[in-house]
N, C-alpha and C positions, 0 to 999 in steps of 0.2 A: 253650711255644714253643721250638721249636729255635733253635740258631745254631752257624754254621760256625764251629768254634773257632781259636782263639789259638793260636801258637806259644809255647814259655815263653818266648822273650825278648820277649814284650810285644806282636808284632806280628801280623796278620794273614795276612800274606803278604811274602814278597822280592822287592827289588827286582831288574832292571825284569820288569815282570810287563806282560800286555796285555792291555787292555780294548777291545773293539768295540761299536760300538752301529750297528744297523738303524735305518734311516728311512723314513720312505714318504715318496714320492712323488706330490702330486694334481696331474691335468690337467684342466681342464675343454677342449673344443673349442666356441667361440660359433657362431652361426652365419653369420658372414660368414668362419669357414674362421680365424680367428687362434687360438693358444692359450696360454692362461694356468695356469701351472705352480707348484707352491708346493710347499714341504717340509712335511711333518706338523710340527706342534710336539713328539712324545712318541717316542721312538723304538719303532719294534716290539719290539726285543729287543735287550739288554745281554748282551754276553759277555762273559768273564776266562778267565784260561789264566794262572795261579798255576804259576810253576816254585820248587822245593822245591830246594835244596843243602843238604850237610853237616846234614839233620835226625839231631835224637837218638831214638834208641829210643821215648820216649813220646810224643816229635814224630807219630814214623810211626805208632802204633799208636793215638793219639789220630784223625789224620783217617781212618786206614784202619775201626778202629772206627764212626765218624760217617757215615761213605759203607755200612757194612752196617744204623747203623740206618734211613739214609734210605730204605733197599734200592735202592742207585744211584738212579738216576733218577727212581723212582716221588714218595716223597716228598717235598714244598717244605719247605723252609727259609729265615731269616733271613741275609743275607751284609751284615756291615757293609766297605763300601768304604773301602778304606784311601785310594785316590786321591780320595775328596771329602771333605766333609765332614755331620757327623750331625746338624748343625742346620738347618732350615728356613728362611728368608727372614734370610737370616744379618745384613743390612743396616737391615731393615724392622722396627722395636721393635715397629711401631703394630700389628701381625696377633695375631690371635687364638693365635698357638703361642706368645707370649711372654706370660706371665704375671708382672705385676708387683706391690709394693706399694701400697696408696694414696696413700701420703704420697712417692712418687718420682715427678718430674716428669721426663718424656723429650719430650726437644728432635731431630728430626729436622734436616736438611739443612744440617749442619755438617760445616765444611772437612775434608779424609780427607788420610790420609799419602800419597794416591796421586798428590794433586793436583785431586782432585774436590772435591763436596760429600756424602757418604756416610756422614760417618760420624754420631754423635750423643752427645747430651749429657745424660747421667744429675744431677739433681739433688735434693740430699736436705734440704729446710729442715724436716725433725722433728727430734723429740728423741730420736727413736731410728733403728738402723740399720734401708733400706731396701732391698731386692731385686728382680731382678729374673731371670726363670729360664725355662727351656724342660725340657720332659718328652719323652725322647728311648726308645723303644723298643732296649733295651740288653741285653744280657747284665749282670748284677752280678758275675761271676766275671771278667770282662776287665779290663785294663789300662787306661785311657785317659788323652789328655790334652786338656786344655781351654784355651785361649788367648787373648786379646784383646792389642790394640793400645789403649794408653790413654796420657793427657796429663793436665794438669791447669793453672791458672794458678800452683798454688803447690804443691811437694811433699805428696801426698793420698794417704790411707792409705784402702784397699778391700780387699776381698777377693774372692777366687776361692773357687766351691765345686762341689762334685759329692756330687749326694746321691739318697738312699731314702729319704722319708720325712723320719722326722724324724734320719735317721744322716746326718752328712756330714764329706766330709772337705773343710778349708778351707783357705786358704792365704792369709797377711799380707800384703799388698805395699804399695810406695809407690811411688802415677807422679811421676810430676819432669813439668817444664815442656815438654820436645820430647814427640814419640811414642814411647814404647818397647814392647817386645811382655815379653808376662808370661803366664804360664802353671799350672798346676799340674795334677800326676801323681797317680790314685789309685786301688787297688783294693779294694774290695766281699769279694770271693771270698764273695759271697752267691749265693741263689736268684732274686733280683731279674731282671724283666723291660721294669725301666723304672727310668731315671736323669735326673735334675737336673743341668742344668749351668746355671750364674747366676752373675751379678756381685751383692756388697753392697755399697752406700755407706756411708760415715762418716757419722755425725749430723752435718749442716751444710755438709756440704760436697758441692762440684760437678767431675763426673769427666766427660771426655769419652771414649768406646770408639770403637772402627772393628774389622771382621772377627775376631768373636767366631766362634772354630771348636772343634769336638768330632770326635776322630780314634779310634782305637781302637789303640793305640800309647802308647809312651811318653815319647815329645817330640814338642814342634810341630811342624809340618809346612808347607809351602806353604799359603796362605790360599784356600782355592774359597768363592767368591759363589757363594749357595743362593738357591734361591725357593719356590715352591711343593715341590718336591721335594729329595730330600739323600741319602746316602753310605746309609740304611735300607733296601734292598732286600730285601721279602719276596715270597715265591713264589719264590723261587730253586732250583735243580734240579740236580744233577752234570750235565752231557752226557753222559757215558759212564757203562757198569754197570761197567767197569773203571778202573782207575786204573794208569797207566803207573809204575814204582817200580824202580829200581834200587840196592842196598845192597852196600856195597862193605868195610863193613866194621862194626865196634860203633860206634852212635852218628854214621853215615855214610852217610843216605840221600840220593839223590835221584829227586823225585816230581815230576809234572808234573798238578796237576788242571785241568780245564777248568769252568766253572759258565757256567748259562744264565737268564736268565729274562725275561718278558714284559712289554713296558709298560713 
């Protein structure tokens, strides 16, 4: 599987960069002459236009490389979007992309830092630590980070993971009584085409989460509500068989690529 690669600082693309999406349009006309109009739910087609500053040498020659094996536009690829996020139904435990343990009880339609009821309530009454995880079509050589909003009634020790398998890289933490956001950073620099990101509970104890998100970056980011679809866009294409690139000096590109794709 291909994938649009990383910048070495961790990131996908700079900001601001812009994204468009195509929509349709449906009309029906009844026949007493009135007409009823509605938007498509899916958009026809996603576009980005990724502008590049001050890239370094392996910067430029990494996407320039990438764009001759796709052979510009011919061949699809993976583009993980840095503006969403790479988890599915980011809010919804109960759906089949969240894979859990048996002995963790998940509590939906609890109070969210937003002011809603969104968020939920991970409970772990084993004797042993309980998960809870999504399998995210990934690069293992990228950067990412992974983040939740979590609370608890009494200082509660969980952890954060991102894994392969059975490789993972984990991270300690403790929620305290308000909401705080927590996160953890990790890279693979494997062959891997598919990554774990999940929450573990502590034996015994009871965590609540809200906007568990997976970025391709190395800190959190703005939290996007996912549903059925997320930040994974495959079949993605260059727009152009060229690539606009101006270099100014060692280590001092700037490039502008455009990416397209369907659905």
């Amino acid at each position: 599987m291909l994938f649009y690669p990383q910048l070495q600082t961790g990131n996908v693309a700079q900001f601001p960069l812009k994204k468009h999406l195509r929509l349709r349009t449906v009309e029906n006309q009844l026949m007493d002459g009135s007409r009823v109009i509605q938007r498509g739910l899916q958009p026809l087609a996603t576009e980005w236009e990724l502008r590049y500053n001050g890239l370094s040498d392996i910067e430029r020659i990494a996407i320039e490389q990438f764009h001759s094996q796709t052979e510009g536009r011919l061949q699809p690829f993976t583009f993980l979007d840095p503006t969403s996020n790479l988890l599915r139904w980011s809010e919804d435990l109960s759906k089949t992309v969240w894979t859990r343990d048996a002995g963790l009880a998940v509590t939906g339609g609890i109070a969210s830092p937003d002011g809603g009821v969104r968020a939920s309530r991970l409970t772990n009454n084993t004797a042993i630590a309980q998960k809870i995880k999504q399998t995210v079509s990934a690069s293992g050589s990228f950067t990412y980070c992974f983040s939740v909003k979590a609370r608890a009634t009494q200082p509660t020790t969980f952890f954060l993971f991102i894994g392969e398998g059975s490789s993972r890289i984990t991270k300690e933490l403790v929620a305290e009584t308000g909401w705080g956001l927590y996160w953890i950073t990790g890279n693979f620099q494997s062959s891997a085409e598919a990554l774990e990101f999940g929450v573990e509970t502590s034996v015994g104890q009871s965590l609540e989460i809200f906007g568990m998100q997976a970025g391709p970056q190395p800190g959190p980011g703005d939290y996007v509500r996912t549903g059925a679809t997320s930040g994974v866009n495959s079949g993605v294409r260059f727009t152009d068989d060229r690539i606009s690139i101006t270099t100014s000096g060692p280590d001092d590109t700037a490039m502008t690529v455009r990416l397209t794709t369907t659905g």
